[in-house]
N, C-alpha and C positions, 0 to 999 in steps of 0.2 A: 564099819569104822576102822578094824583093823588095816581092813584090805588099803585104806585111804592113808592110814600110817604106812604100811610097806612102799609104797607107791612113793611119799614123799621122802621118806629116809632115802630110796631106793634112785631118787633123781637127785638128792643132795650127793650121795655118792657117788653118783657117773659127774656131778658138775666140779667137784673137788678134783677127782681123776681128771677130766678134760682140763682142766686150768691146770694140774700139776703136770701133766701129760707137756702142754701150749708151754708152761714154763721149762722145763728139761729141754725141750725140741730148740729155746730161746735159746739157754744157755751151749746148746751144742753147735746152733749156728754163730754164734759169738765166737767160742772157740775154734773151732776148723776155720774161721772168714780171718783168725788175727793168724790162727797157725800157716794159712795159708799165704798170706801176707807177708810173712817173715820169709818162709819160704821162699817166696817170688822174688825180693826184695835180696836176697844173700843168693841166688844165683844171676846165670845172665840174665833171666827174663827183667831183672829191674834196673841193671847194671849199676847200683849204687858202690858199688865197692872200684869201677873202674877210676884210673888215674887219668886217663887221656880224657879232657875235657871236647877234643872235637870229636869221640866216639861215641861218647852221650847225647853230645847237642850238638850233631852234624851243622857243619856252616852249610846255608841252603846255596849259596850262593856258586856260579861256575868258578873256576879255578884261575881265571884271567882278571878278576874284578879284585882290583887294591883293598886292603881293609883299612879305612880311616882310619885306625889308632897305630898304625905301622907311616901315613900318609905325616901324622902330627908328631911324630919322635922327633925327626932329625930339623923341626922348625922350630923348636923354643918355643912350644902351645901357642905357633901363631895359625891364623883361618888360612886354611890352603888357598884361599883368592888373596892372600897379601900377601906384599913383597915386600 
């Protein structure tokens, strides 16, 4: 009978351990995923700090193609097929 009490004590203890264990392991990957994060994000790998908006969000486009909002300034927001 003893022996059937150490045995259960003895599993309720490793099951408390592996959950507080599974919880620690939780919170440390939470923490290094936001620290890392920040990190990324405040050097160049996330470029959030840059100014230049076409070094972020390169135009895909070749270098000889008009960009329709430069097309529509000097028409008075008229459709570039009117005259």
């Amino acid at each position: 009978m003893k022996k059937n009490i150490v045995v259960a004590v003895t599993l309720v203890a490793i099951g408390f351990a592996f959950g507080f264990g599974l919880k620690l392991l939780m919170w440390l990957l939470i923490i290094v995923g936001v620290a890392a994060g920040v990190a990324w994000s405040l050097t160049a790998g996330g470029k959030l700090g840059e100014d230049d908006v076409e070094e972020v969000f390169p135009d895909p486009r070749p270098e000889g193609t008009p960009d329709v909002r430069h097309q529509w300034r000097g028409n008075s927001a008229k459709a570039p097929h009117a005259k």
